[in-house]
Structures are given as C-alpha cells and as structure tokens.
Backbone as a printed PyTorch tensor [residue, N CA C, xyz], in Angstrom:
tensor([[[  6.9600,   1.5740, -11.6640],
         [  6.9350,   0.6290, -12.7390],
         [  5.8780,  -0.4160, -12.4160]],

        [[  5.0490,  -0.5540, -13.9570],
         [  4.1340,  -2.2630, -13.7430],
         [  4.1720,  -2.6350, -14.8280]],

        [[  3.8650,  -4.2100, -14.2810],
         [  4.1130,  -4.6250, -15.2920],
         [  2.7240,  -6.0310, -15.2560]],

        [[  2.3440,  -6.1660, -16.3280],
         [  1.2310,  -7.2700, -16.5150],
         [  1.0390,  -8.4970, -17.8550]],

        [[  0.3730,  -9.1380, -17.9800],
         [  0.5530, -10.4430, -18.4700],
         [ -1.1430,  -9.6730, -19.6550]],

        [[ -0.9670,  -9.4240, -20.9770],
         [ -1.8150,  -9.2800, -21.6420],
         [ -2.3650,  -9.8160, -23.4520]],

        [[ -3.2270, -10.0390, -23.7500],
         [ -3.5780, -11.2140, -24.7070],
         [ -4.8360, -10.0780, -25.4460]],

        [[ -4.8770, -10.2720, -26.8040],
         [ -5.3840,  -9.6960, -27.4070],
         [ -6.7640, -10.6550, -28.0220]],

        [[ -7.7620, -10.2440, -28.6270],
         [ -9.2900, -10.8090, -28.7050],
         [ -9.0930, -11.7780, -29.9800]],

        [[ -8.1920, -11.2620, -30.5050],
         [ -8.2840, -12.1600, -32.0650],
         [ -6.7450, -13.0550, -32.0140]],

        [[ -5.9580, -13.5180, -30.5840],
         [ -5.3130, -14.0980, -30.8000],
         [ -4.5960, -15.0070, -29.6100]],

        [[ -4.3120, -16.2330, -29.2140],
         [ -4.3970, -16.4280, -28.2050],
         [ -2.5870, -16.5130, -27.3150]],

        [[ -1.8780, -15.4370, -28.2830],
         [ -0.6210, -15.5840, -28.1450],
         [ -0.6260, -14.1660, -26.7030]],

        [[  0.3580, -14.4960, -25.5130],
         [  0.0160, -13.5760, -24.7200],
         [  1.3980, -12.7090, -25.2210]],

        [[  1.8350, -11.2060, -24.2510],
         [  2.7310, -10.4570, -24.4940],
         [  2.4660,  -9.6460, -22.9720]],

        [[  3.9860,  -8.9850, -22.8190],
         [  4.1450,  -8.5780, -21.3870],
         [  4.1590,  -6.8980, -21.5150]],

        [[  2.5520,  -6.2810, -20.8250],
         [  3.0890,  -4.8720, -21.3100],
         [  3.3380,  -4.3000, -19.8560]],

        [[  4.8220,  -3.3070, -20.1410],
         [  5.4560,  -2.8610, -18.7350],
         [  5.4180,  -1.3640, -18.9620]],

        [[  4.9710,  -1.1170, -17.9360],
         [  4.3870,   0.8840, -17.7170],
         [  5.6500,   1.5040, -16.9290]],

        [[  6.4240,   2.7720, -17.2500],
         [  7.0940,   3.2790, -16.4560],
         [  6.5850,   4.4340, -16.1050]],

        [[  6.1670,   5.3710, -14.9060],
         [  5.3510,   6.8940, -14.6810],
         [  6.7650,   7.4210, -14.5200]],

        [[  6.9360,   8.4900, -14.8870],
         [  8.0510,   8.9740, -14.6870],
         [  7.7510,  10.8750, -14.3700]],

        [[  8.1120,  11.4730, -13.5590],
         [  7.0950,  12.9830, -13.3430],
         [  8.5220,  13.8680, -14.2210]],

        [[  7.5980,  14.7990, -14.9680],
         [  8.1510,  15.6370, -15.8110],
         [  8.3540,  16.9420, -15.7380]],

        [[  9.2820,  17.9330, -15.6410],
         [  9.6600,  19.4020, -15.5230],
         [  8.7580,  20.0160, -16.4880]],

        [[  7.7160,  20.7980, -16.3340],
         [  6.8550,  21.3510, -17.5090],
         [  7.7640,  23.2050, -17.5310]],

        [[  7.6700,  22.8500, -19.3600],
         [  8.6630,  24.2780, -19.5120],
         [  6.9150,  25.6490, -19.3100]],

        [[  7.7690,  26.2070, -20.2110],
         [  7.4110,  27.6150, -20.2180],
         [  5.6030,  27.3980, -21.4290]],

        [[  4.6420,  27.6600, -20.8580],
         [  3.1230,  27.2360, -21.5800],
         [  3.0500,  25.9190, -22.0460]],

        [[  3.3010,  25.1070, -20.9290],
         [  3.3120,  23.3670, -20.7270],
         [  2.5700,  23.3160, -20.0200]],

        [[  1.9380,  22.0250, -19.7070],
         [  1.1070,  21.8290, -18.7390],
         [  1.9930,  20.3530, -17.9450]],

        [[  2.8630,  19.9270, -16.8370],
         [  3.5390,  19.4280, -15.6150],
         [  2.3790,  18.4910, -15.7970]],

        [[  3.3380,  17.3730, -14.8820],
         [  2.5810,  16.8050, -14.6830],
         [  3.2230,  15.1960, -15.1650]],

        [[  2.8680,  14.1980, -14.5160],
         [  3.5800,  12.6310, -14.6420],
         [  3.3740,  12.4030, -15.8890]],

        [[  4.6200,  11.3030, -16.6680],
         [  4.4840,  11.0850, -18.2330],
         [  4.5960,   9.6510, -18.3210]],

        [[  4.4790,   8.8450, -19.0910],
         [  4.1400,   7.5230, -19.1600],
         [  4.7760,   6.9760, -20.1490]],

        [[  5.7140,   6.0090, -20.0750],
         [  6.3480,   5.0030, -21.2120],
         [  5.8270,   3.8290, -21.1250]],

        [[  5.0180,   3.1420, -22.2110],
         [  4.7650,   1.7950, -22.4230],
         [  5.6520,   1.0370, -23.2280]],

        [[  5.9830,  -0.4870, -22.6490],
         [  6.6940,  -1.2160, -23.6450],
         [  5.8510,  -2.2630, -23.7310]],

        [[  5.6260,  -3.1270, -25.0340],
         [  5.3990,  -4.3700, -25.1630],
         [  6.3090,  -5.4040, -25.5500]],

        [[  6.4430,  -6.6060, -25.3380],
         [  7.2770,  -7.5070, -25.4370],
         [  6.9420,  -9.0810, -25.4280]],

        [[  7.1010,  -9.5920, -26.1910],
         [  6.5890, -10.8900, -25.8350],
         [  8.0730, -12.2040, -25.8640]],

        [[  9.2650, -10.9970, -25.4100],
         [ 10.0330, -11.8600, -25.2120],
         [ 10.0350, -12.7840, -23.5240]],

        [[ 10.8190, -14.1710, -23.7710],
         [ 10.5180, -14.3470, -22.4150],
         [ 11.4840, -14.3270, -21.3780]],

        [[ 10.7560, -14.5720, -19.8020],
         [ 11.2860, -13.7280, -19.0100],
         [ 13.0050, -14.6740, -18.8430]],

        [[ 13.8620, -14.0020, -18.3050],
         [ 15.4750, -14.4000, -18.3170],
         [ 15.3030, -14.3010, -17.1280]],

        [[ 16.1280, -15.6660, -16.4330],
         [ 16.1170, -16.2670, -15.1490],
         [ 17.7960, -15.7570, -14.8330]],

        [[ 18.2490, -15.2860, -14.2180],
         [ 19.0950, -15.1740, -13.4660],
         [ 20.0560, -16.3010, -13.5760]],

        [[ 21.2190, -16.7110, -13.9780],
         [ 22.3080, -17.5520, -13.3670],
         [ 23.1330, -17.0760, -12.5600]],

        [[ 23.5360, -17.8990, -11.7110],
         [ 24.5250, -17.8860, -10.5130],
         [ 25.3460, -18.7490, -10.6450]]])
C-alpha cells in the first residue's frame, strides 16, 4: 500500500490518492501478474482517540 498527498493544475484543493498492489491468480488464457486498486479521497485524515 501507498499512499500520497495530490493536487490537480486547474485547482488548488489537494486530495489523498492511496494505491493497493495486490498479486492475482491468472485463469486459463490470462495473462498473471500484480493488479492495482486506486482510491481517491479528499476526506480528512481521523486521529485516533484513546
């Protein structure tokens, strides 16, 4: 998992995009091989209470 702090050219609002690689079982005339989930979010980050 990553995760980074990203802002687009026409706007100066930022958003958090987080990558998961995740490796995949390739079936029968597949081609294997790691698969990729992107999320974007520009919610903000939640601090933990104790």
């Amino acid at each position: 998992m990553a995760k980074t702090v990203h802002s687009m050219e026409a706007t100066h609002k930022a958003f958090r995009l987080i990558v998961v690689r995740y490796f995949h079982q390739a079936d029968l005339l597949e081609e294997g091989g790691p698969r990729y989930h992107v999320s974007a979010s520009n919610r903000p980050a939640v601090q933990p209470t104790y």
